[in-house]
ROSE-669418 format. One record per residue: z, y, x of N, C-alpha, C in turn; residue in one letter. Coordinates in steps of 0.05 Angstrom, whole numbers, padded with zeros to 5 digits, always signed. Example, Ala and Ser with C-alpha at 12.3 -4.5 7.8 and 13.67 -1.06 7.14 Angstrom:
2
+00156-00114+00264+00156-00090+00246+00156-00066+00264A/+00142-00045+00257+00143-00021+00273+00157+00001+00258S/
// end
This chain:
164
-01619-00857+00303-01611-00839+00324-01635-00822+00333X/-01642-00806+00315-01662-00789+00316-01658-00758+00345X/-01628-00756+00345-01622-00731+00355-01613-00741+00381X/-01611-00765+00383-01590-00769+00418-01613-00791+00435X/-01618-00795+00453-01626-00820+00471-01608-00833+00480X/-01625-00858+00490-01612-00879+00498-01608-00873+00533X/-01577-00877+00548-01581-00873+00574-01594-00904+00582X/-01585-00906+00612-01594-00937+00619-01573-00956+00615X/-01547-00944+00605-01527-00966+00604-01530-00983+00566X/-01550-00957+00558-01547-00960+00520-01533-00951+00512X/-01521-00923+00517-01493-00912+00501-01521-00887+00492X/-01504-00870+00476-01513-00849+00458-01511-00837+00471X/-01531-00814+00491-01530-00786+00502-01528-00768+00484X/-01523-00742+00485-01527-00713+00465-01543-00709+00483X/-01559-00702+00462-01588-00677+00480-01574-00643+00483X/-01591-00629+00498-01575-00608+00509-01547-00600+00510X/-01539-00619+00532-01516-00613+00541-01507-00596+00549X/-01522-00577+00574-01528-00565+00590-01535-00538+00574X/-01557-00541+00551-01573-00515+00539-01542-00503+00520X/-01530-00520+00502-01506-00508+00490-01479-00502+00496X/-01478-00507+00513-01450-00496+00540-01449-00474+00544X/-01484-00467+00554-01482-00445+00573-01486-00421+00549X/-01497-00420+00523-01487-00405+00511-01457-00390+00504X/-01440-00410+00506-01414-00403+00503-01397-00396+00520X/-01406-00408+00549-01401-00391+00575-01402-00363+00577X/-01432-00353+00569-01439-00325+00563-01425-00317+00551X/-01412-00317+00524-01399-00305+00507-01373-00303+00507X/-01360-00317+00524-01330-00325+00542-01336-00311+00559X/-01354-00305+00577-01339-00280+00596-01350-00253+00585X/-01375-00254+00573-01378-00229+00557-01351-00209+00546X/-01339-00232+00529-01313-00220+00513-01287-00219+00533X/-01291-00231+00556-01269-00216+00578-01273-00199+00591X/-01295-00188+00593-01314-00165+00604-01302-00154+00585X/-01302-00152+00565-01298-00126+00540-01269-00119+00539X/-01255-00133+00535-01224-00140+00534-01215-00120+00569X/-01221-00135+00588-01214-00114+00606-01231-00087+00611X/-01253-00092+00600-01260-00062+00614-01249-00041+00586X/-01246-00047+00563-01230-00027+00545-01198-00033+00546X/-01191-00049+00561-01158-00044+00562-01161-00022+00593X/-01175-00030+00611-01170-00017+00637-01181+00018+00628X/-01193+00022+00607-01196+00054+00598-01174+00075+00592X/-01175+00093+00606-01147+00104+00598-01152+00115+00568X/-01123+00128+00553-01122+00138+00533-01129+00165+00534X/-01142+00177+00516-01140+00201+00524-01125+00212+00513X/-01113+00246+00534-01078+00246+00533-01080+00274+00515X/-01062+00274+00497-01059+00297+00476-01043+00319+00489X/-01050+00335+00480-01031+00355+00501-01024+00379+00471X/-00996+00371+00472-00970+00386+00449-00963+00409+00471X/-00972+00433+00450-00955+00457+00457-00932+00460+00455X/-00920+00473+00477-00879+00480+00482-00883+00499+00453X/-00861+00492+00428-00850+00508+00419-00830+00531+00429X/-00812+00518+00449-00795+00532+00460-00804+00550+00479X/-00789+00576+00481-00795+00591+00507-00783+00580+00528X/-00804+00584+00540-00804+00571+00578-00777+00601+00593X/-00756+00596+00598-00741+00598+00612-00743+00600+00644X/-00742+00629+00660-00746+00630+00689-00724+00614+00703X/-00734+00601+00722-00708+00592+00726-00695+00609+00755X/-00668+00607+00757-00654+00632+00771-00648+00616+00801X/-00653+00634+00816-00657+00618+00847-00630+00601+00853X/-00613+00595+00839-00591+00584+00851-00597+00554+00839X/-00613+00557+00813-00624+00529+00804-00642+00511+00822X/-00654+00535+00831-00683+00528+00843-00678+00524+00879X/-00651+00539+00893-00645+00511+00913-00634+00493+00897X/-00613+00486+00887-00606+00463+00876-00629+00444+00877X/-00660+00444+00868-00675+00431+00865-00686+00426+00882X/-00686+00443+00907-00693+00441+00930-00683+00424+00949X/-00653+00425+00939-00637+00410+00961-00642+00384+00970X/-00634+00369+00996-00637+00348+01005-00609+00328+01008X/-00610+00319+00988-00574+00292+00982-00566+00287+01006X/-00535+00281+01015-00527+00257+01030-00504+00247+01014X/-00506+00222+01021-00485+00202+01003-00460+00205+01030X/-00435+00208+01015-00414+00198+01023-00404+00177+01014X/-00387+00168+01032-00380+00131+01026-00358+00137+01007X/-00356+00117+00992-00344+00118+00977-00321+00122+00970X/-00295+00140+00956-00270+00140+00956-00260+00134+00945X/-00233+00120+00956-00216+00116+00931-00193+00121+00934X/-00179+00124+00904-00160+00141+00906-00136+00124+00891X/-00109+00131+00888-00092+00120+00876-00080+00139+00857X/-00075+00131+00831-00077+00135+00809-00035+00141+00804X/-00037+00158+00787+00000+00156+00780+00002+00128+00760X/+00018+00124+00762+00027+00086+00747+00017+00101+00718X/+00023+00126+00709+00018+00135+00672-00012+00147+00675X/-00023+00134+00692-00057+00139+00679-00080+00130+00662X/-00063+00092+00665-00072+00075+00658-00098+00068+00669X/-00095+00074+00689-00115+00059+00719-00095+00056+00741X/-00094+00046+00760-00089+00045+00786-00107+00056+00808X/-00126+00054+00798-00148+00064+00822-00169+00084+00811X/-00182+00096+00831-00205+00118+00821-00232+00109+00847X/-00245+00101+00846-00264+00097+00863-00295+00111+00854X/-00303+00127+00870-00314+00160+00867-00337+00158+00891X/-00354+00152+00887-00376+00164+00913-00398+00191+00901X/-00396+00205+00926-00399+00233+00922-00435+00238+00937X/-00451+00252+00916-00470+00257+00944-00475+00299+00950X/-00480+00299+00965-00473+00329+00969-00509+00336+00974X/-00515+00360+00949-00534+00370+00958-00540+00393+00978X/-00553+00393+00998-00557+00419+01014-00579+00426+01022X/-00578+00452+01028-00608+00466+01037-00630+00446+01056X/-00655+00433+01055-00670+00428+01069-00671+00437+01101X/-00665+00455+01103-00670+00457+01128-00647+00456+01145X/-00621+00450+01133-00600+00450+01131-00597+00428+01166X/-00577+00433+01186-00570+00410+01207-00556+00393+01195X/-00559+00368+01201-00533+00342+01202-00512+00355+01203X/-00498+00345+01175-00467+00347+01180-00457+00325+01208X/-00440+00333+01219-00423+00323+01240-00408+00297+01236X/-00396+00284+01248-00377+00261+01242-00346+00270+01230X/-00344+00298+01242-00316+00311+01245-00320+00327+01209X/-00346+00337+01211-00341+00349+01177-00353+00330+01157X/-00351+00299+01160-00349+00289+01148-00318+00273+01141X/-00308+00274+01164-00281+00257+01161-00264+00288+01146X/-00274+00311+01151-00249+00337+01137-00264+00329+01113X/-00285+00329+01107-00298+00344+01069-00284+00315+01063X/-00288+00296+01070-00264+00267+01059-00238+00273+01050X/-00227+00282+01070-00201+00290+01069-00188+00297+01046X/-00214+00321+01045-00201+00341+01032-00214+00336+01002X/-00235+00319+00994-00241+00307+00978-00213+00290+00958X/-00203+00278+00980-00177+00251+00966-00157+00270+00965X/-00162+00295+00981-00125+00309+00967-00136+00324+00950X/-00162+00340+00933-00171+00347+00916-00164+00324+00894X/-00170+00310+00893-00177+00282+00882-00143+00286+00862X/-00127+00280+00890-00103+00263+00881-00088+00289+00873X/-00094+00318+00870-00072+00337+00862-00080+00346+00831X/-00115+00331+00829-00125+00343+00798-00118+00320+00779X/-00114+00338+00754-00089+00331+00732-00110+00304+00725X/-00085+00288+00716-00109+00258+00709-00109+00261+00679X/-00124+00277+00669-00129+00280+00639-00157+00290+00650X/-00170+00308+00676-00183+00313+00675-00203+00291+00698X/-00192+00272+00700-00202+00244+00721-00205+00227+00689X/-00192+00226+00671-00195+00211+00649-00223+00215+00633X/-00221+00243+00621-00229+00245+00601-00260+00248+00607X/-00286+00239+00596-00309+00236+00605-00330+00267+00595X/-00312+00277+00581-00330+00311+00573-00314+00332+00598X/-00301+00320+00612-00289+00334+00635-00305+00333+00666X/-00328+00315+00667-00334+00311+00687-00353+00339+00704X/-00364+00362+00681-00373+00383+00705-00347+00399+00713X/-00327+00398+00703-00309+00406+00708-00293+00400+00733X/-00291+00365+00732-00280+00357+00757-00304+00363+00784X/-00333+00362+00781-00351+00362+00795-00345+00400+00805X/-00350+00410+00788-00344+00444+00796-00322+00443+00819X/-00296+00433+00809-00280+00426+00837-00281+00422+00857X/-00298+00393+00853-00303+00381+00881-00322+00398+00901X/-00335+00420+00884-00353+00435+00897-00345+00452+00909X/-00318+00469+00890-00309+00490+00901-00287+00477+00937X/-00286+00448+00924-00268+00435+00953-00287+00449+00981X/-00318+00438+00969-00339+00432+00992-00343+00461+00994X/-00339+00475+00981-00348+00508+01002-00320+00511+01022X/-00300+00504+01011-00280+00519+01028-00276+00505+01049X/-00290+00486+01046-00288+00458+01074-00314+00465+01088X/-00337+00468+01082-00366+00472+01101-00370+00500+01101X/-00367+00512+01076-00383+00548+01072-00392+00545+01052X/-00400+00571+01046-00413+00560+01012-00445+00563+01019X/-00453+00564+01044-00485+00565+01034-00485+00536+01049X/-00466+00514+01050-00475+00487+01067-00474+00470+01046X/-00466+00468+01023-00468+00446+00993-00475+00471+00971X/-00499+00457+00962-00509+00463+00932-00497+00464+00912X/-00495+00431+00907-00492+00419+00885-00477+00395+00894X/-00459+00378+00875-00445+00359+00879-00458+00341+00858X/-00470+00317+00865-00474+00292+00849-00448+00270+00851X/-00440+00260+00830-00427+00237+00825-00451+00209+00819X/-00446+00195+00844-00456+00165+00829-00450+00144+00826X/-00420+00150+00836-00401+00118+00821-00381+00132+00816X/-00372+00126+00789-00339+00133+00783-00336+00107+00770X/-00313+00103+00776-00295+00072+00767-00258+00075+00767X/-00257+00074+00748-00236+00075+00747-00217+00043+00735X/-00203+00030+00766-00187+00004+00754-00165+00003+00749X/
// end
Protein backbone atom coordinates (compact mmCIF):
# COMPACT_ATOMS: atom_id res chain seq x y z
CA UNK A 1 0.00 0.00 0.00
CA UNK A 2 2.31 2.33 -1.40
CA UNK A 3 -0.52 5.00 -2.52
CA UNK A 4 -3.03 5.07 0.62
CA UNK A 5 -2.17 5.46 4.58
CA UNK A 6 -3.08 3.92 7.38
CA UNK A 7 -5.98 6.00 9.45
CA UNK A 8 -5.99 5.33 13.36
CA UNK A 9 -8.66 2.73 13.10
CA UNK A 10 -6.18 0.68 10.21
CA UNK A 11 -8.53 0.99 7.30
CA UNK A 12 -7.02 2.22 3.89
CA UNK A 13 -7.34 6.09 3.37
CA UNK A 14 -7.03 7.56 -0.43
CA UNK A 15 -4.66 10.27 -0.48
CA UNK A 16 -6.08 13.45 -1.98
CA UNK A 17 -9.41 13.28 -1.39
CA UNK A 18 -9.98 16.74 -1.23
CA UNK A 19 -7.12 17.66 -4.20
CA UNK A 20 -9.32 15.39 -6.87
CA UNK A 21 -12.89 16.45 -6.18
CA UNK A 22 -12.23 19.83 -6.47
CA UNK A 23 -11.01 19.44 -9.92
CA UNK A 24 -14.20 18.09 -11.10
CA UNK A 25 -16.21 20.56 -9.15
CA UNK A 26 -14.51 23.13 -11.43
CA UNK A 27 -15.36 21.52 -14.50
CA UNK A 28 -19.11 20.79 -13.37
CA UNK A 29 -19.90 24.23 -12.96
CA UNK A 30 -17.60 25.47 -15.62
CA UNK A 31 -19.80 23.38 -18.20
CA UNK A 32 -23.05 24.83 -16.56
CA UNK A 33 -21.68 28.20 -16.93
CA UNK A 34 -21.38 27.38 -20.65
CA UNK A 35 -24.58 25.50 -21.21
CA UNK A 36 -26.52 28.52 -19.76
CA UNK A 37 -24.79 31.36 -20.74
CA UNK A 38 -25.00 29.99 -24.64
CA UNK A 39 -28.57 28.77 -24.27
CA UNK A 40 -29.54 32.24 -22.51
CA UNK A 41 -27.85 34.02 -26.00
CA UNK A 42 -30.35 35.03 -28.27
CA UNK A 43 -30.40 33.87 -31.96
CA UNK A 44 -29.65 36.12 -34.25
CA UNK A 45 -32.85 37.05 -36.19
CA UNK A 46 -32.85 36.83 -40.13
CA UNK A 47 -34.82 39.25 -41.57
CA UNK A 48 -36.81 37.80 -45.10
CA UNK A 49 -37.92 40.36 -47.45
CA UNK A 50 -42.00 40.78 -48.23
CA UNK A 51 -42.23 39.38 -51.68
CA UNK A 52 -45.63 40.63 -51.72
CA UNK A 53 -46.76 44.19 -52.15
CA UNK A 54 -47.62 45.83 -48.93
CA UNK A 55 -51.29 46.85 -49.36
CA UNK A 56 -52.60 50.48 -47.78
CA UNK A 57 -54.93 49.67 -45.60
CA UNK A 58 -58.40 51.60 -46.03
CA UNK A 59 -59.66 53.49 -42.92
CA UNK A 60 -62.63 51.35 -42.34
CA UNK A 61 -60.05 48.47 -41.68
CA UNK A 62 -58.02 50.54 -39.65
CA UNK A 63 -61.06 51.50 -37.07
CA UNK A 64 -61.97 48.01 -37.15
CA UNK A 65 -58.43 47.64 -35.62
CA UNK A 66 -58.86 50.28 -33.57
CA UNK A 67 -61.91 49.24 -32.02
CA UNK A 68 -62.50 48.38 -28.36
CA UNK A 69 -64.78 44.66 -27.94
CA UNK A 70 -67.70 44.14 -25.62
CA UNK A 71 -68.91 40.67 -25.12
CA UNK A 72 -72.55 40.02 -25.10
CA UNK A 73 -73.89 37.14 -23.04
CA UNK A 74 -74.57 34.59 -24.70
CA UNK A 75 -77.70 33.57 -26.99
CA UNK A 76 -79.58 31.09 -27.62
CA UNK A 77 -81.79 30.33 -29.96
CA UNK A 78 -84.32 27.58 -31.05
CA UNK A 79 -83.79 25.82 -34.02
CA UNK A 80 -86.85 24.44 -36.60
CA UNK A 81 -87.22 20.48 -35.63
CA UNK A 82 -85.56 20.06 -39.82
CA UNK A 83 -82.27 21.61 -38.84
CA UNK A 84 -80.94 18.90 -37.23
CA UNK A 85 -80.03 20.87 -34.08
CA UNK A 86 -82.42 22.06 -31.60
CA UNK A 87 -80.47 24.78 -30.33
CA UNK A 88 -78.04 27.58 -31.60
CA UNK A 89 -76.05 29.04 -28.77
CA UNK A 90 -74.03 32.24 -30.23
CA UNK A 91 -72.08 34.78 -28.11
CA UNK A 92 -71.45 37.91 -29.94
CA UNK A 93 -68.67 40.58 -29.22
CA UNK A 94 -69.31 44.01 -30.79
CA UNK A 95 -66.46 46.11 -31.90
CA UNK A 96 -66.62 49.92 -31.41
CA UNK A 97 -64.94 53.14 -31.70
CA UNK A 98 -62.51 53.73 -28.55
CA UNK A 99 -63.74 56.60 -27.54
CA UNK A 100 -67.00 55.36 -27.94
CA UNK A 101 -69.68 55.79 -24.29
CA UNK A 102 -71.02 52.60 -22.53
CA UNK A 103 -73.65 51.07 -24.22
CA UNK A 104 -76.75 51.34 -21.83
CA UNK A 105 -78.65 48.46 -20.09
CA UNK A 106 -81.73 49.38 -22.43
CA UNK A 107 -79.41 49.06 -25.82
CA UNK A 108 -78.24 46.10 -24.64
CA UNK A 109 -81.50 44.30 -23.84
CA UNK A 110 -82.88 45.92 -27.81
CA UNK A 111 -79.33 44.86 -29.82
CA UNK A 112 -80.39 41.25 -27.91
CA UNK A 113 -83.60 41.38 -29.01
CA UNK A 114 -83.09 42.06 -32.09
CA UNK A 115 -80.12 39.82 -32.33
CA UNK A 116 -82.62 36.39 -31.50
CA UNK A 117 -85.26 37.70 -34.08
CA UNK A 118 -82.33 38.23 -36.61
CA UNK A 119 -81.14 34.93 -35.47
CA UNK A 120 -84.43 33.05 -35.70
CA UNK A 121 -85.79 34.62 -39.21
CA UNK A 122 -82.16 33.70 -41.07
CA UNK A 123 -82.53 30.65 -43.32
CA UNK A 124 -80.87 27.64 -41.35
CA UNK A 125 -78.72 26.60 -44.30
CA UNK A 126 -77.04 29.73 -43.58
CA UNK A 127 -76.77 28.97 -39.43
CA UNK A 128 -75.63 25.48 -40.84
CA UNK A 129 -73.27 25.72 -43.28
CA UNK A 130 -69.60 26.76 -41.94
CA UNK A 131 -68.33 28.82 -45.42
CA UNK A 132 -71.50 30.90 -44.53
CA UNK A 133 -70.31 32.41 -41.41
CA UNK A 134 -69.17 36.18 -42.87
CA UNK A 135 -72.27 36.10 -44.25
CA UNK A 136 -74.29 35.38 -41.22
CA UNK A 137 -71.77 37.86 -39.29
CA UNK A 138 -72.45 40.72 -42.14
CA UNK A 139 -76.12 40.35 -40.83
CA UNK A 140 -75.69 40.46 -37.51
CA UNK A 141 -73.92 43.66 -38.30
CA UNK A 142 -76.23 45.07 -40.50
CA UNK A 143 -78.89 44.08 -37.30
CA UNK A 144 -76.32 46.30 -35.04
CA UNK A 145 -76.43 49.48 -37.26
CA UNK A 146 -80.11 49.61 -37.47
CA UNK A 147 -80.37 48.93 -33.69
CA UNK A 148 -77.32 51.53 -32.40
CA UNK A 149 -76.28 53.65 -35.81
CA UNK A 150 -73.80 52.69 -37.95
CA UNK A 151 -70.93 54.65 -36.57
CA UNK A 152 -71.71 52.71 -32.86
CA UNK A 153 -70.45 48.87 -34.03
CA UNK A 154 -67.48 48.23 -36.30
CA UNK A 155 -67.21 44.91 -36.57
CA UNK A 156 -69.03 41.85 -35.23
CA UNK A 157 -66.83 38.97 -33.63
CA UNK A 158 -68.33 35.47 -33.08
CA UNK A 159 -66.83 33.49 -30.14
CA UNK A 160 -68.99 30.67 -29.42
CA UNK A 161 -71.20 29.06 -31.94
CA UNK A 162 -72.70 25.68 -30.89
CA UNK A 163 -75.06 24.24 -32.32
CA UNK A 164 -77.14 21.13 -30.15
Amino acid sequence: MADAEKDDDGKAAKAGGLMSILPLAVIAAAGTFGMVWFAATPQPVQVIPCEEEVKPIDPEEMAARAASYVSLEPIVVSLAPDAGADHLRITIALGRPPESPELTDVQFLRLRDRFIERLRLTDIDLITDPMAMPELKASLLDQAHSTLGDDAVYSILVTDFLLK
